[in-house]
PDB file with SEQRES, HELIX, SHEET and CRYST1 records, atoms N, CA, C and O in Angstrom:
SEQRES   1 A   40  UNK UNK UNK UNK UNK UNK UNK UNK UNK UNK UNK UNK UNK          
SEQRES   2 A   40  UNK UNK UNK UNK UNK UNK UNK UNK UNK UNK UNK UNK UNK          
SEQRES   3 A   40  UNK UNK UNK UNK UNK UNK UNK UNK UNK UNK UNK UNK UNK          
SEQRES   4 A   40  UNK                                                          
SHEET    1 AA1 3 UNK A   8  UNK A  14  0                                        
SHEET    2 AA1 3 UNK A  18  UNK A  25 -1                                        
SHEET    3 AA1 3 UNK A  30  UNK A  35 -1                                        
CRYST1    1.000    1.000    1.000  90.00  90.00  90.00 P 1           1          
ATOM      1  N   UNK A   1      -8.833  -7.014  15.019  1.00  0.00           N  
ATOM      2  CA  UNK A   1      -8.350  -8.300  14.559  1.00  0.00           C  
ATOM      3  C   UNK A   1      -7.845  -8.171  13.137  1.00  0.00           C  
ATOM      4  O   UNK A   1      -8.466  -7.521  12.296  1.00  0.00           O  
ATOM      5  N   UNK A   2      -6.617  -8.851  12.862  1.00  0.00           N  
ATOM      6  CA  UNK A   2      -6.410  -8.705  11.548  1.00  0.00           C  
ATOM      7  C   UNK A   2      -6.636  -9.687  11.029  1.00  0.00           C  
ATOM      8  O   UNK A   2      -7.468 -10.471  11.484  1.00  0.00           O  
ATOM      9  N   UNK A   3      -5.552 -10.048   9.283  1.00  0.00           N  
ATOM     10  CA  UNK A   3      -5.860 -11.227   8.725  1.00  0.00           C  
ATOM     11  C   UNK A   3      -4.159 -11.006   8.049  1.00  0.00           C  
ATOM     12  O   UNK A   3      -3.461 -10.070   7.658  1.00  0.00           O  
ATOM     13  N   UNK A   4      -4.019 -12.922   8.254  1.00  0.00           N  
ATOM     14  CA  UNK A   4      -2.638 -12.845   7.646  1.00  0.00           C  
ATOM     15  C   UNK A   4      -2.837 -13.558   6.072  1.00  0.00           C  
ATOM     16  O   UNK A   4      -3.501 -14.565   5.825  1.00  0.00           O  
ATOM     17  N   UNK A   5      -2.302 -12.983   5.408  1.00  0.00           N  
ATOM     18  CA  UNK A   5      -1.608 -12.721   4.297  1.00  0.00           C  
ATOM     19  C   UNK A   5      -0.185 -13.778   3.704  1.00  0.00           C  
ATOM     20  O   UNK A   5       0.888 -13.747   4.307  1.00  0.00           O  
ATOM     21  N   UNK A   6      -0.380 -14.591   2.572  1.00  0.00           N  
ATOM     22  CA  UNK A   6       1.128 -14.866   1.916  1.00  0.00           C  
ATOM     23  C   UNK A   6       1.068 -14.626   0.444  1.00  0.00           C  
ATOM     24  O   UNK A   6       0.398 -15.208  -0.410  1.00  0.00           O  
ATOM     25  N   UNK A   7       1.816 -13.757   0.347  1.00  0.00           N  
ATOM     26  CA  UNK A   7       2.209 -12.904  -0.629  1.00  0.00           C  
ATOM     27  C   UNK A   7       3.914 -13.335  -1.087  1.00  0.00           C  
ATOM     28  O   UNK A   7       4.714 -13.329  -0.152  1.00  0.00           O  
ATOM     29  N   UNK A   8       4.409 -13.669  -2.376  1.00  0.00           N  
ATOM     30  CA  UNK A   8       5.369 -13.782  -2.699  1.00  0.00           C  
ATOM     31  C   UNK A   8       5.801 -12.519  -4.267  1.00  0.00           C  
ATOM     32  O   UNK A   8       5.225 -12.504  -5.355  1.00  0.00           O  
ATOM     33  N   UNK A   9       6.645 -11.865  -3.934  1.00  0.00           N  
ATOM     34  CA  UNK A   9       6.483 -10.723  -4.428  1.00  0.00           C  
ATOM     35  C   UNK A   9       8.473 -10.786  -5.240  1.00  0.00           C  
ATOM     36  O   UNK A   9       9.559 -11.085  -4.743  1.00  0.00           O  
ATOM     37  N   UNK A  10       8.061 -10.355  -6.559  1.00  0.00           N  
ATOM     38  CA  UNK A  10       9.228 -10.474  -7.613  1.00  0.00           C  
ATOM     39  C   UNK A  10       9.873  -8.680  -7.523  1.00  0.00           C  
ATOM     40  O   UNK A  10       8.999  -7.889  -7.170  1.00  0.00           O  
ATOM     41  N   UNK A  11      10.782  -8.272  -7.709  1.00  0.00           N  
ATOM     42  CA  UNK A  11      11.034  -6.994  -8.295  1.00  0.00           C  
ATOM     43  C   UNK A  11      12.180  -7.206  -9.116  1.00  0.00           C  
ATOM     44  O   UNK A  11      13.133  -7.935  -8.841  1.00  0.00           O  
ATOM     45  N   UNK A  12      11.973  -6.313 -10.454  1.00  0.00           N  
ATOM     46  CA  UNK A  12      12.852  -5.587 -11.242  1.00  0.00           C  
ATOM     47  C   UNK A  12      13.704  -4.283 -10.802  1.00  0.00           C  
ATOM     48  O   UNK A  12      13.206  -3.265 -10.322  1.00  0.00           O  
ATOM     49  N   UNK A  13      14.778  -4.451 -10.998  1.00  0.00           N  
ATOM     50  CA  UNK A  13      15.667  -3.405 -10.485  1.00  0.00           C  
ATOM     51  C   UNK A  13      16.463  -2.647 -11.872  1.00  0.00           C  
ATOM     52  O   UNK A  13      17.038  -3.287 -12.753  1.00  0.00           O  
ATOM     53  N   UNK A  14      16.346  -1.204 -11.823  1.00  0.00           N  
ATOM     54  CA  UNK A  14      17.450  -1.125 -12.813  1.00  0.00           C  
ATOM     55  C   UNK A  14      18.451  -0.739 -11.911  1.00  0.00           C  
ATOM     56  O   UNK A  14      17.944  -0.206 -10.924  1.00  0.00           O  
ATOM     57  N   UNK A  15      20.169  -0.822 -11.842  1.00  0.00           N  
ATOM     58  CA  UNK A  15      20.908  -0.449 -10.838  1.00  0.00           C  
ATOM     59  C   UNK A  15      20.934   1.076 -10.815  1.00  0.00           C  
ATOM     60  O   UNK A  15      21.020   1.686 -11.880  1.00  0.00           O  
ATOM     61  N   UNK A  16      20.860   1.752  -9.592  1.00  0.00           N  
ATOM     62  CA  UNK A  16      20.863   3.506  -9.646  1.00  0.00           C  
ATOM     63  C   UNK A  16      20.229   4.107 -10.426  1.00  0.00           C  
ATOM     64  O   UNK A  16      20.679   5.103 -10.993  1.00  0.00           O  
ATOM     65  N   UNK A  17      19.050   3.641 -10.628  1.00  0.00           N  
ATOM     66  CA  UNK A  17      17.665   4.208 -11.122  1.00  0.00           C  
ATOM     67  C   UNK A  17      16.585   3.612 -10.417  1.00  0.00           C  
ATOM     68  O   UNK A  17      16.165   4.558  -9.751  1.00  0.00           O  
ATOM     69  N   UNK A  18      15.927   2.699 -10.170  1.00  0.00           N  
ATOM     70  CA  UNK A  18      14.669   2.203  -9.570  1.00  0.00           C  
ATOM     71  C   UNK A  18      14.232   1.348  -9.971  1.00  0.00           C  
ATOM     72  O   UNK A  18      14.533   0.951 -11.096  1.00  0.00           O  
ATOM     73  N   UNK A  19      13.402   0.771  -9.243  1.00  0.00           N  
ATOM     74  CA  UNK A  19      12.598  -0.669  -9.290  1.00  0.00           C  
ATOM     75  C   UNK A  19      11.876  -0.371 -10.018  1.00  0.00           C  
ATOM     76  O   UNK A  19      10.891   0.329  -9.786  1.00  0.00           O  
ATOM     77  N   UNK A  20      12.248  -0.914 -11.258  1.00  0.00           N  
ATOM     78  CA  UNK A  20      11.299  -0.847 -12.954  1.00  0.00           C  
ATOM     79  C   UNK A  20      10.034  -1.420 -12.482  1.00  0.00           C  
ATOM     80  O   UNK A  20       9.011  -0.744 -12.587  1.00  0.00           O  
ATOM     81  N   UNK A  21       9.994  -2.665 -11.943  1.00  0.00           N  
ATOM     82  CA  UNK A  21       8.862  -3.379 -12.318  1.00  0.00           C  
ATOM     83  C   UNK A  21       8.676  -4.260 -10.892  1.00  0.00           C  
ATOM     84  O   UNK A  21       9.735  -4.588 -10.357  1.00  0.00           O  
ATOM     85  N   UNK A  22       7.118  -4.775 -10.060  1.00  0.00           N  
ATOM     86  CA  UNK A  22       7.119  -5.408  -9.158  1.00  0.00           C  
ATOM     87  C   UNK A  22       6.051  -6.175  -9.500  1.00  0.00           C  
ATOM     88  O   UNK A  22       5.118  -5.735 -10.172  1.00  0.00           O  
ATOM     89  N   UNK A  23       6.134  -7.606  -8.971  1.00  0.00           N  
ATOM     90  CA  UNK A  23       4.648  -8.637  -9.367  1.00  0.00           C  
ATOM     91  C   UNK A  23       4.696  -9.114  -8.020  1.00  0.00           C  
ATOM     92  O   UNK A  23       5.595  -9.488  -7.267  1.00  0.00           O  
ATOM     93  N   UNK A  24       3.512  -8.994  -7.950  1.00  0.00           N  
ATOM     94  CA  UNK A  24       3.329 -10.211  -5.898  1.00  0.00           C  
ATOM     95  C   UNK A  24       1.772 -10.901  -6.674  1.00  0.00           C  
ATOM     96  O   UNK A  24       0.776 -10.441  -7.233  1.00  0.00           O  
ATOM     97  N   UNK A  25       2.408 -12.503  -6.228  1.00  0.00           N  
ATOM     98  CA  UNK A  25       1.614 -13.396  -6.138  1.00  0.00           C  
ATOM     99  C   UNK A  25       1.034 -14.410  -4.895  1.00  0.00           C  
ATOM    100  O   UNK A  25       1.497 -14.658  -3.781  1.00  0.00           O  
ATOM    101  N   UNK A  26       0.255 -14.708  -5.341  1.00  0.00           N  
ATOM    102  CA  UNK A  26      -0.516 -15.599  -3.929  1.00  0.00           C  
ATOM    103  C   UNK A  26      -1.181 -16.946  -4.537  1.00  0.00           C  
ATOM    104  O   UNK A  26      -2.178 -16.926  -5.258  1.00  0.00           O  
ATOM    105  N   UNK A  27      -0.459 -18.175  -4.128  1.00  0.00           N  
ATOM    106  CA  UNK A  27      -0.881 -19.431  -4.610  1.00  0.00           C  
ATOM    107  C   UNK A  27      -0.321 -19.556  -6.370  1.00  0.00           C  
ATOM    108  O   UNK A  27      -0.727 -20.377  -7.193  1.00  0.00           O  
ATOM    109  N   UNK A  28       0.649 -18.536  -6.572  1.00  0.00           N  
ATOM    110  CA  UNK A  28       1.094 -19.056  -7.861  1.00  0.00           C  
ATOM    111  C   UNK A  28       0.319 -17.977  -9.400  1.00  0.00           C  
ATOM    112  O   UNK A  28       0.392 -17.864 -10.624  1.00  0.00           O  
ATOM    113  N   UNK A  29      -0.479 -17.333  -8.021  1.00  0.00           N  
ATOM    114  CA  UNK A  29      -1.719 -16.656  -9.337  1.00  0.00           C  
ATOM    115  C   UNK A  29      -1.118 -15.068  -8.986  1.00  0.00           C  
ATOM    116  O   UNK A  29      -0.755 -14.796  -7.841  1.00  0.00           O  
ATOM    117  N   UNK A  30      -1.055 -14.041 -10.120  1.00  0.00           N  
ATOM    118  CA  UNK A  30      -0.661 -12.996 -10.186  1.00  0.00           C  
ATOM    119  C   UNK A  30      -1.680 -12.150  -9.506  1.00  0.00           C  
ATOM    120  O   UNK A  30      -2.811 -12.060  -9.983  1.00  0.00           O  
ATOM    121  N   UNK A  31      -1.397 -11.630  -8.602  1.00  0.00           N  
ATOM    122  CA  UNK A  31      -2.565 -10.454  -7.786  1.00  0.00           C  
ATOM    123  C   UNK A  31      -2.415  -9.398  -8.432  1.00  0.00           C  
ATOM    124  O   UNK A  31      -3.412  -8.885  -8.942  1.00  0.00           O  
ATOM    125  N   UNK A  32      -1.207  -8.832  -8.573  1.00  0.00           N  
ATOM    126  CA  UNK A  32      -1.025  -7.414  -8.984  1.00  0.00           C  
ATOM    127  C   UNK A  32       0.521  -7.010  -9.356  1.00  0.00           C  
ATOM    128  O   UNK A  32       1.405  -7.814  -9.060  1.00  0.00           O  
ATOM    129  N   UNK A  33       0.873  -5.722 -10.027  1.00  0.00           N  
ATOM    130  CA  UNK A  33       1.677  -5.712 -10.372  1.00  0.00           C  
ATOM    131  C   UNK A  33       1.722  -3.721 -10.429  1.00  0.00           C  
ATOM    132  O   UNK A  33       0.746  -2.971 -10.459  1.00  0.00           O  
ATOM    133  N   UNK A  34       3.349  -3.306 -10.428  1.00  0.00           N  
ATOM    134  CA  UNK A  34       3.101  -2.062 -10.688  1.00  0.00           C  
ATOM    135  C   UNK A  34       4.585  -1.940 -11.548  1.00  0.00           C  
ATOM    136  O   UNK A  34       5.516  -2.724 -11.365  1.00  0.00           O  
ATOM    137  N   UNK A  35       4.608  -1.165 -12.210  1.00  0.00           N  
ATOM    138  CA  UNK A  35       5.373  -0.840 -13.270  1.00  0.00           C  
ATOM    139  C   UNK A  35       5.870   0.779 -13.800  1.00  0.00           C  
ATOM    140  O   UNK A  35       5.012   1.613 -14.085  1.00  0.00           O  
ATOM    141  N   UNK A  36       7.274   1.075 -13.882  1.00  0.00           N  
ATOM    142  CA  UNK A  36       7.589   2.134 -14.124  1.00  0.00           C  
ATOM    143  C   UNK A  36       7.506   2.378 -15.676  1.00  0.00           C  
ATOM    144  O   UNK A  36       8.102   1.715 -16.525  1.00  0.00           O  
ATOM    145  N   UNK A  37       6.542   3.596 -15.934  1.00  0.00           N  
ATOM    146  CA  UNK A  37       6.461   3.817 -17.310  1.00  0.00           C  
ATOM    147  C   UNK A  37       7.127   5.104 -17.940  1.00  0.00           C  
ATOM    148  O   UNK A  37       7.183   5.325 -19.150  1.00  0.00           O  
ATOM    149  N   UNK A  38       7.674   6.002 -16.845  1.00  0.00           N  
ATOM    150  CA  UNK A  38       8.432   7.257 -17.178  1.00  0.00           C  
ATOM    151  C   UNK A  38       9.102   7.332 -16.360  1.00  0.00           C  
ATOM    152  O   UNK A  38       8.845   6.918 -15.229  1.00  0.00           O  
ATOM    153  N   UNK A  39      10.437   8.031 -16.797  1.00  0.00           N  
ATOM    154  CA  UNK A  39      11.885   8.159 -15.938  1.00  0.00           C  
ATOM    155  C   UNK A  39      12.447   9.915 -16.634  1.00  0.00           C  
ATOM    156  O   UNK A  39      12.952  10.224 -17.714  1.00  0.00           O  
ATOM    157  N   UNK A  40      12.047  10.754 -15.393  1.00  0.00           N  
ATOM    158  CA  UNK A  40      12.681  12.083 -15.905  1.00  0.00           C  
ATOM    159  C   UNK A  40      14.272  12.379 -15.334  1.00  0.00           C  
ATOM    160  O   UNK A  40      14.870  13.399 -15.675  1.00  0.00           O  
TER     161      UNK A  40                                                      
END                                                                             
């Protein structure tokens, strides 16, 4: 059995480099977030 989930989720893009930055929220409140901190 599972469990459903609503998640509304933001991303940062740089163009032809990568998704700098992502936030997913639930009810307005920040769950989590992940973030690019080095680019070789």
């Amino acid at each position: 059995m599972g469990m459903t989930a609503n998640f509304s989720t933001f991303e940062w893009i740089a163009p032809k480099v990568a998704v700098v930055k992502t936030e997913s929220y639930k009810n307005n409140k920040l769950q989590g977030y992940t973030l690019l901190t080095k680019w070789q």
